[in-house]
VOPA-80150 format. One record per residue (C-alpha): z, y, x; residue number from 1. Coordinates in steps of 0.2 Angstrom, whole numbers. Last residue first. Layout:
N
{r {Z Y X} NUM}
...
REM end
This chain:
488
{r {-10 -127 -40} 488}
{r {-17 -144 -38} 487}
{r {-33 -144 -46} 486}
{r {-37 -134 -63} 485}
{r {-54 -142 -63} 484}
{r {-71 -133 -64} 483}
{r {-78 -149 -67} 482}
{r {-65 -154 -78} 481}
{r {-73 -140 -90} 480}
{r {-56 -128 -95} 479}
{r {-46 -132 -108} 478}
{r {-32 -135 -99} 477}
{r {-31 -120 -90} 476}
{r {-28 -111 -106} 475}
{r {-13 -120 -112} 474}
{r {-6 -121 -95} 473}
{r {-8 -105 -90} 472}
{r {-3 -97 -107} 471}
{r {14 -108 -105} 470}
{r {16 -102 -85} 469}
{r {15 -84 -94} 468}
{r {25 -88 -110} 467}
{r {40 -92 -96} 466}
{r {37 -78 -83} 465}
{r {38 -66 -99} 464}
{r {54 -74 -105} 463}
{r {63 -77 -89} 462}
{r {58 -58 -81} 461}
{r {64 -50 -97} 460}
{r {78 -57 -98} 459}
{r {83 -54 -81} 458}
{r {79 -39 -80} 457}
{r {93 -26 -88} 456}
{r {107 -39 -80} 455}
{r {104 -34 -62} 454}
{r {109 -17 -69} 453}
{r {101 3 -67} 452}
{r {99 17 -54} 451}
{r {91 7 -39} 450}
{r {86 -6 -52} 449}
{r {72 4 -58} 448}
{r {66 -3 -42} 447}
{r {69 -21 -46} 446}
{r {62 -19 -61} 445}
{r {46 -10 -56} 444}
{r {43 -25 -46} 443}
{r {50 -39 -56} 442}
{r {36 -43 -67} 441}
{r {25 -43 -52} 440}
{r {32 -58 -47} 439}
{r {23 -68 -63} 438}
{r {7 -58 -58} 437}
{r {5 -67 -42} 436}
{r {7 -83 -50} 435}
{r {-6 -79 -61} 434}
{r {-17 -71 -44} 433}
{r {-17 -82 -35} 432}
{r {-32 -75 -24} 431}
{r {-22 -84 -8} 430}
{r {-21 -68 3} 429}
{r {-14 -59 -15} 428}
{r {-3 -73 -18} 427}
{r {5 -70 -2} 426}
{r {7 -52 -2} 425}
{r {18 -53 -18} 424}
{r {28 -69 -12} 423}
{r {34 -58 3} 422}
{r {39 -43 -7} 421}
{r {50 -55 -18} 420}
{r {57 -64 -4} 419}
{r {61 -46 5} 418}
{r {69 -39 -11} 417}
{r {80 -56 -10} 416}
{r {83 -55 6} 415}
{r {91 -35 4} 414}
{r {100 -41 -10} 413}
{r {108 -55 0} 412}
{r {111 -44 14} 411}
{r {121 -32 0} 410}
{r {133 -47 -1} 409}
{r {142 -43 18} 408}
{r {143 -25 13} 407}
{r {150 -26 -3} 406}
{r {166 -37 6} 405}
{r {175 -19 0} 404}
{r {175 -22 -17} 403}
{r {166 -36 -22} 402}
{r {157 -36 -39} 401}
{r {162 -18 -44} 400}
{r {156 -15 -27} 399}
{r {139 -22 -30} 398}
{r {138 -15 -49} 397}
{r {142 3 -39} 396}
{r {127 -2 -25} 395}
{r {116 -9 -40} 394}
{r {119 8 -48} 393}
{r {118 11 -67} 392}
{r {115 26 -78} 391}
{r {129 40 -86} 390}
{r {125 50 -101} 389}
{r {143 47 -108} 388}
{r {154 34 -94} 387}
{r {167 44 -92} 386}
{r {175 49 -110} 385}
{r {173 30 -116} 384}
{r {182 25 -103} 383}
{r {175 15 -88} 382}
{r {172 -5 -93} 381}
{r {157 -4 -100} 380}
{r {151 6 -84} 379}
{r {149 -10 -74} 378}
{r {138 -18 -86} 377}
{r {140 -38 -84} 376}
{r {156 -39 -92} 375}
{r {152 -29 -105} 374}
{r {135 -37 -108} 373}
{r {145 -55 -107} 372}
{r {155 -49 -121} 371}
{r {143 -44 -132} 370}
{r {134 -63 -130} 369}
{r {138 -69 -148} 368}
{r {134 -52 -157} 367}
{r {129 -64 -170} 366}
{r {113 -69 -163} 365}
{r {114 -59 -144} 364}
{r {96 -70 -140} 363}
{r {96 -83 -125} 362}
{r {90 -75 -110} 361}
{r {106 -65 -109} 360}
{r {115 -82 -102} 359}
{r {108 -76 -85} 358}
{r {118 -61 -84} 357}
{r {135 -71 -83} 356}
{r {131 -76 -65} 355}
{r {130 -58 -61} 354}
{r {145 -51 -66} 353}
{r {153 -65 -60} 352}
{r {149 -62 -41} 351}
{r {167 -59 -37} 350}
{r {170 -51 -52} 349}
{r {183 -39 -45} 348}
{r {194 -35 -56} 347}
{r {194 -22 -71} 346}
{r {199 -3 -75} 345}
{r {211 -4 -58} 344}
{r {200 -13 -49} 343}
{r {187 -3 -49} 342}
{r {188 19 -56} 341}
{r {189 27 -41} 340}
{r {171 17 -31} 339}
{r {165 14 -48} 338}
{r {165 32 -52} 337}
{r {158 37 -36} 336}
{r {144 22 -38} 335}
{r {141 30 -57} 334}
{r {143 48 -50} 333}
{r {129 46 -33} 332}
{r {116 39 -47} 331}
{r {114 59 -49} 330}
{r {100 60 -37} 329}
{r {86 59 -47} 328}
{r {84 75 -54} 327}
{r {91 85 -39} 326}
{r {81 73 -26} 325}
{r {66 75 -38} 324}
{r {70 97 -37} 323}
{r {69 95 -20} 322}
{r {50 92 -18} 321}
{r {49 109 -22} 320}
{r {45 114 -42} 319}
{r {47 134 -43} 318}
{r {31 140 -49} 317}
{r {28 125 -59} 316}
{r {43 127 -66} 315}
{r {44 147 -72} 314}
{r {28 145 -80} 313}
{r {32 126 -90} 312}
{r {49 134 -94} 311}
{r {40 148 -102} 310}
{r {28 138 -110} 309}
{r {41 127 -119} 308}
{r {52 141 -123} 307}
{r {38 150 -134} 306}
{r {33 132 -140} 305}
{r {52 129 -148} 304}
{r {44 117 -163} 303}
{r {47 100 -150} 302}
{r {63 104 -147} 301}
{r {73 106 -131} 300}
{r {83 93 -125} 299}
{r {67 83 -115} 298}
{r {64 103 -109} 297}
{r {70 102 -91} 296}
{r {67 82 -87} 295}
{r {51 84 -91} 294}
{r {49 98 -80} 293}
{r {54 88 -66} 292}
{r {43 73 -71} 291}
{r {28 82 -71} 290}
{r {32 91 -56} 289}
{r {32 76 -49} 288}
{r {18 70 -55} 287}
{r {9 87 -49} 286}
{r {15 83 -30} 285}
{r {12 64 -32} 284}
{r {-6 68 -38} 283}
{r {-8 80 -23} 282}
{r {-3 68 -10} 281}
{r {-13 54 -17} 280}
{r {-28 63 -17} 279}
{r {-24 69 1} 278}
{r {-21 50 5} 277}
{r {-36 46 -3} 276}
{r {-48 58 8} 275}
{r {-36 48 24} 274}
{r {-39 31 17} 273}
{r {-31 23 5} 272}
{r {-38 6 0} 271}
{r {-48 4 -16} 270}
{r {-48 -8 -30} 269}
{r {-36 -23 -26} 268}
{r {-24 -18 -14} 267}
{r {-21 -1 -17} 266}
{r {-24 2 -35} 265}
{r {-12 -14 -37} 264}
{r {1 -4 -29} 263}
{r {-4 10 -38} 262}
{r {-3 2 -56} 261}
{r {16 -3 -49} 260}
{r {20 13 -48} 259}
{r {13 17 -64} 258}
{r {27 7 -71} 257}
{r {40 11 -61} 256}
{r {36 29 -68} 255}
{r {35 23 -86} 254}
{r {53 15 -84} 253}
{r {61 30 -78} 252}
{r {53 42 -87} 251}
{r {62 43 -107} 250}
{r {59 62 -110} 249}
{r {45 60 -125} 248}
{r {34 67 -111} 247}
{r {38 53 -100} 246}
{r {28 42 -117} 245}
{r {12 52 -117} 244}
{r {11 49 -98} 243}
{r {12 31 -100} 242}
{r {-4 32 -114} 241}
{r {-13 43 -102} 240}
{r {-11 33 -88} 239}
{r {-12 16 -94} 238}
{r {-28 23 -101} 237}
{r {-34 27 -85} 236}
{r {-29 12 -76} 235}
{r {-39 2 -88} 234}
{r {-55 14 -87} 233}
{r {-53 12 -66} 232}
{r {-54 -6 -68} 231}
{r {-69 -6 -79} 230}
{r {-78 7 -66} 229}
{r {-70 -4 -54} 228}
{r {-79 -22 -58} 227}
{r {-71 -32 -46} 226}
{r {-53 -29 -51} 225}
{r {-55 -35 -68} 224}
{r {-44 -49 -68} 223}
{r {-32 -37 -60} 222}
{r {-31 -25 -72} 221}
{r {-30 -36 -86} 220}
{r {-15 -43 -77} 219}
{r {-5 -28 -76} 218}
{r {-10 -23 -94} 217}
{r {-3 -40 -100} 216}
{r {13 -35 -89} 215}
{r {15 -21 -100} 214}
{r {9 -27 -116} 213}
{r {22 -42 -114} 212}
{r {34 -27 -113} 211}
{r {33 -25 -133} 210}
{r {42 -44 -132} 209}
{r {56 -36 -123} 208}
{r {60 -21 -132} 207}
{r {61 -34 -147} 206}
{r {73 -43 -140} 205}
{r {84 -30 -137} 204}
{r {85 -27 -154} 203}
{r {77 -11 -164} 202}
{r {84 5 -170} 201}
{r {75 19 -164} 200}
{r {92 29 -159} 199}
{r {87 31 -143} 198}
{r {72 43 -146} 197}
{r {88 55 -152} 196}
{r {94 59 -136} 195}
{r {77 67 -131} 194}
{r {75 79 -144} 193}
{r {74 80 -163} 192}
{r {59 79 -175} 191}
{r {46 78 -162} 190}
{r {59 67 -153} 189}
{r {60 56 -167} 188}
{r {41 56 -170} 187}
{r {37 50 -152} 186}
{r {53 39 -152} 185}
{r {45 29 -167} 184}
{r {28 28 -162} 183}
{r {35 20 -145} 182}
{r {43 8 -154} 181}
{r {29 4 -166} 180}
{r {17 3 -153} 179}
{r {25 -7 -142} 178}
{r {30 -21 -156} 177}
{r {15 -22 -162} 176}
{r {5 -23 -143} 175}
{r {16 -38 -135} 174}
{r {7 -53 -144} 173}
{r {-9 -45 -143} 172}
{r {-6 -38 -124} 171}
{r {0 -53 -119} 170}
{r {-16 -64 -125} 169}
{r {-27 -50 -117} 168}
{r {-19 -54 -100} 167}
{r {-18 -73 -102} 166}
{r {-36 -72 -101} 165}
{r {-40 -61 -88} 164}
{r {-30 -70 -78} 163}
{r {-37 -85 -83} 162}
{r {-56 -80 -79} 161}
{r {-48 -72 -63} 160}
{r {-42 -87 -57} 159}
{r {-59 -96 -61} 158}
{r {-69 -85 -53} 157}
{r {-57 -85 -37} 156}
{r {-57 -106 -35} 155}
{r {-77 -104 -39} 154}
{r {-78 -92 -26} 153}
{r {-67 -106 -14} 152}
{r {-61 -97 1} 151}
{r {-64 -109 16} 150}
{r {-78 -101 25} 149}
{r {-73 -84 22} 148}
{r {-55 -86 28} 147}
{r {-43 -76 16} 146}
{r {-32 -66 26} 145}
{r {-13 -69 32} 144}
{r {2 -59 43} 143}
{r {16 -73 42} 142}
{r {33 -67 39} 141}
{r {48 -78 47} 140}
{r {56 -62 54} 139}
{r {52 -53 37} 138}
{r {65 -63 29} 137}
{r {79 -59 39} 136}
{r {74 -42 41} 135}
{r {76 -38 21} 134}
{r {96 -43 25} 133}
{r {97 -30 39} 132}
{r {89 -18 30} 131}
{r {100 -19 16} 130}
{r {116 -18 28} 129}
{r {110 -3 35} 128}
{r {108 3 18} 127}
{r {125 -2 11} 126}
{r {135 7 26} 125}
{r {125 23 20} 124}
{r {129 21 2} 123}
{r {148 18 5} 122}
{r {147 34 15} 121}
{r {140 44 3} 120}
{r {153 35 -10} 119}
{r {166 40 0} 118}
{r {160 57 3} 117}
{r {158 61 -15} 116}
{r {175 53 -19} 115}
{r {184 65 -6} 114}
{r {175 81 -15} 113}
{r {181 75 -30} 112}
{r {165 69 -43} 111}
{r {162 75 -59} 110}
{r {160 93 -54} 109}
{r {156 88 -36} 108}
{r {142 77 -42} 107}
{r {130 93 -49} 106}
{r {122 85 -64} 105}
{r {103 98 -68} 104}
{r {106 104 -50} 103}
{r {95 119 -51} 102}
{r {88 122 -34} 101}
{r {96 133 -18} 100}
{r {94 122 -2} 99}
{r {110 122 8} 98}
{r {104 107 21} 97}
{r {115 99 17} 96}
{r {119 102 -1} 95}
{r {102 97 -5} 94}
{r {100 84 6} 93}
{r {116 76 -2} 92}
{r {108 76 -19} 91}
{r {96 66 -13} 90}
{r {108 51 -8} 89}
{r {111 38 -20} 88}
{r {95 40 -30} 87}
{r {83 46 -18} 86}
{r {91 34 -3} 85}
{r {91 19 -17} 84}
{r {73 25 -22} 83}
{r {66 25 -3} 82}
{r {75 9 3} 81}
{r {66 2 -13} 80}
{r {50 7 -10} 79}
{r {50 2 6} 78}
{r {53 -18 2} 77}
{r {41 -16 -10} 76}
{r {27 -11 0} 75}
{r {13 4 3} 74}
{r {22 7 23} 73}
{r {11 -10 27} 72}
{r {11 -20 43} 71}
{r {29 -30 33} 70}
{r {37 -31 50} 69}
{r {32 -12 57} 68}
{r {33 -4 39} 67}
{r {51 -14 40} 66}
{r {55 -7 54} 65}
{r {49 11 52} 64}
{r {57 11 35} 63}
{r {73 8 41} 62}
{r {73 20 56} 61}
{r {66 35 45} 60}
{r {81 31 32} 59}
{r {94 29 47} 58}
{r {85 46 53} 57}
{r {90 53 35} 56}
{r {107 48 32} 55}
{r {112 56 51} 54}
{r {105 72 48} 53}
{r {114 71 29} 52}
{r {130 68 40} 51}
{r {128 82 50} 50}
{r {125 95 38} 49}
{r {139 87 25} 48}
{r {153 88 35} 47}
{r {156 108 37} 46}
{r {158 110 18} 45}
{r {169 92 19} 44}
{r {180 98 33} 43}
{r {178 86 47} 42}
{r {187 70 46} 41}
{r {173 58 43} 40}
{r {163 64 59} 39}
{r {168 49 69} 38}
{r {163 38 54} 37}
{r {146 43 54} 36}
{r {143 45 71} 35}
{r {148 25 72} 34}
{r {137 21 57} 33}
{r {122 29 66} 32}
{r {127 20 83} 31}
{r {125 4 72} 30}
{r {111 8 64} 29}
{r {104 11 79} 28}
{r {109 -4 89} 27}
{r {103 -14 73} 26}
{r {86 -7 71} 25}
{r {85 -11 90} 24}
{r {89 -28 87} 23}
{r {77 -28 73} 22}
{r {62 -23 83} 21}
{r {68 -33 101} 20}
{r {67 -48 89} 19}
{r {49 -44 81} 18}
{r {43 -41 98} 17}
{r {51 -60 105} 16}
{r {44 -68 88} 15}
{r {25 -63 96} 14}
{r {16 -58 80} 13}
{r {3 -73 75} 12}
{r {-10 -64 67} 11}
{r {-24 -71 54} 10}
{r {-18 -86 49} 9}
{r {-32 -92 39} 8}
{r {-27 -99 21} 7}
{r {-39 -113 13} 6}
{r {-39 -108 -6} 5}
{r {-30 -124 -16} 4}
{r {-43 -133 -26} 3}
{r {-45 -126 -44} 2}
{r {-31 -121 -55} 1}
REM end
């Protein structure tokens, strides 16, 4: 890269304000917890009103501080408090506040009603924890913008040169691959439903080289920030080939996906303002829908149109915003299972689990690394019987890791979130934007993690981090020694 861009520090927040913020964060959390506990032995049918109350202010609290800290609601730090509360505890504001909606898995037939409430707790306890953690990290945060007089437009041209670059290189290595698995579960559900688009047949490998076009797409956008009719066509296309994909029934990944497209959306192309934010609003009100009725007819097959309609009527009529916390809120059961089912199914890991993720970067040849994967997936260890249709939890891998000390290590999560989150608005002040896009591999990751494993991204994050810095390096080296790769 070119010289290093000149960074002007833009707000100096008095550290005296940001401690009475996060003090007061803790004294309510704290006084939450408290209630929380006090109303434990209350009947369960008369619990859950109270206790959803008190779930949701600690969410509205949460997010207020760290809106406050990060001086942005649009983050990664509040995206995640919002999809772990969604996945862990929508459910909840269902049955509290007695909303009738179609649960498509109701918890209290997998669960017992003493095992729902355990894990509601556990979920409650690891959030204030969370916040805590992300609070360390923001206390040190800097507020920056580029100074005008120091930003170096030849530094920015040639950053977006590469990015654009390195971009259209992963897409060409990635797109083969994509396309062929994507093809593949199109047709299979076509000819089948939604369970068969698993059966595709390719390595995990494989699935991981076809998300070079992902992250390629990601900095395509970006190096093309500037012009937005050419942005605006990217992100369209994104769109249309993403939605293609939910409609096959697999969303969770697409949606993380074009989460991400907005977060670049909003701080590259076009800030939302208040005609945006009703925009946005409605767009998230028929995404949602989207995703809802996805999610109704993904089992139904393709050649059943009279049902499909019908379903498609009778849905949009009926979707509520409470029909994603009844979609999405079955990650409750895998933490509940965890929380019956640990240590007697296996030991505490005590971090293993973890560890032993990182030696998926090296390819499974041989079925070499099979083991590690069952000791890394919590759920490989439940019988065969519990663990069919079920997803992850970072909050029941957490507790099959350490127990009851969960708590204690859910801080470290909640730092390492912040770290990431802080890196991302960095790079962004600084025009870095190669680097920038190396973090971003990590964003829908990490909040598909809410309901998924630690080990589900770390080869991916290695492998596409790695080939990127290789790109750079390869690319950045042609380049005229006037215009000079520099320092960074």
């Amino acid at each position: 890269m070119s010289e290093a861009i000149k960074i002007k520090f833009l707000s100096k927040n008095n550290p005296y304000t940001k401690i009475l913020l996060i003090s007061s964060n803790l004294f309510l959390n704290t006084v939450i917890l408290v209630l929380a506990i006090y109303i434990k032995p209350i009947v369960f049918e008369n619990w859950l009103f109270p206790f959803t109350i008190l779930s949701l202010i600690q969410l509205f609290i949460n997010l207020l501080t760290i809106t406050k800290l990060e001086k942005s609601f649009l983050s990664l730090t509040n995206l995640f408090l919002i999809f772990s509360y969604i996945t862990h505890l929508g459910i909840l504001v269902i049955f509290g506040f007695d909303i009738e909606v179609e649960l498509p898995w109701n918890p209290l037939l997998s669960l017992t009603k003493d095992s729902y409430k355990e894990a509601c707790y556990f979920a409650v306890f690891c959030h204030a924890f969370l916040t805590f953690g992300m609070c360390i990290i923001l206390f040190k945060r800097k507020t920056y913008k580029i100074s005008a007089a120091t930003s170096s437009i030849k530094n920015k041209d040639i950053q977006l040169y590469l990015i654009r670059s390195i971009g259209i290189m992963l897409i060409i290595i990635g797109i083969i691959p994509m396309l062929y698995i994507d093809i593949s579960r199109v047709i299979l559900y076509i000819t089948g439903d939604y369970l068969d688009t698993y059966k595709v047949g390719v390595g995990g490998f494989m699935i991981i080289i076809s998300r070079f076009t992902e992250i390629g797409a990601i900095m395509l956008l970006i190096g093309n920030h500037e012009n937005k009719k050419k942005a605006i066509f990217i992100i369209l296309i994104i769109v249309i080939y993403q939605s293609i994909i939910m409609f096959t029934g697999n969303r969770g990944r697409p949606i993380m996906f074009l989460i991400t497209i907005f977060f670049i959306y909003y701080n590259f192309i076009k800030k939302v303002g208040f005609k945006q934010f009703i925009n946005t609003t409605i767009l998230i009100y028929i995404v949602g829908f989207l995703l809802t009725f996805i999610g109704q007819i993904r089992m139904l097959s393709i050649n059943d149109i009279g049902t499909f309609v019908e379903t498609f009527k009778k849905s949009f009529f009926e979707f509520s915003i409470f029909k994603i916390l009844a979609e999405f809120g079955s990650t409750i059961v895998s933490l509940g299972f965890s929380l019956e089912l640990f240590p007697e199914a296996r030991s505490f890991q005590l971090g293993t689990n973890y560890l032993v993720s990182l030696l998926t970067i090296f390819p499974n040849l041989g079925g070499i690394l099979t083991p590690v994967m069952e000791k890394a997936v919590f759920v490989y260890n439940w019988p065969q019987s519990t663990r069919s249709f079920l997803g992850g939890s970072y909050l029941g891998e957490l507790y099959y890791s350490f127990g009851d000390f969960s708590f204690v290590f859910v801080i470290l999560i909640g730092m390492f979130i912040a770290f990431v989150s802080n890196k991302i608005k960095m790079y962004i002040a600084q025009q870095n934007y190669v680097l920038l896009s190396v973090y971003l591999i990590l964003f829908p990751s990490l909040l598909w993690w809410t309901r998924d494993y630690f080990v589900s991204m770390v080869r991916e994050f290695v492998w596409i981090a790695v080939v990127i810095l290789i790109l750079y390096y390869l690319i950045g080296s042609k380049l005229p020694k006037s215009k000079g790769r520099g320092e960074n």
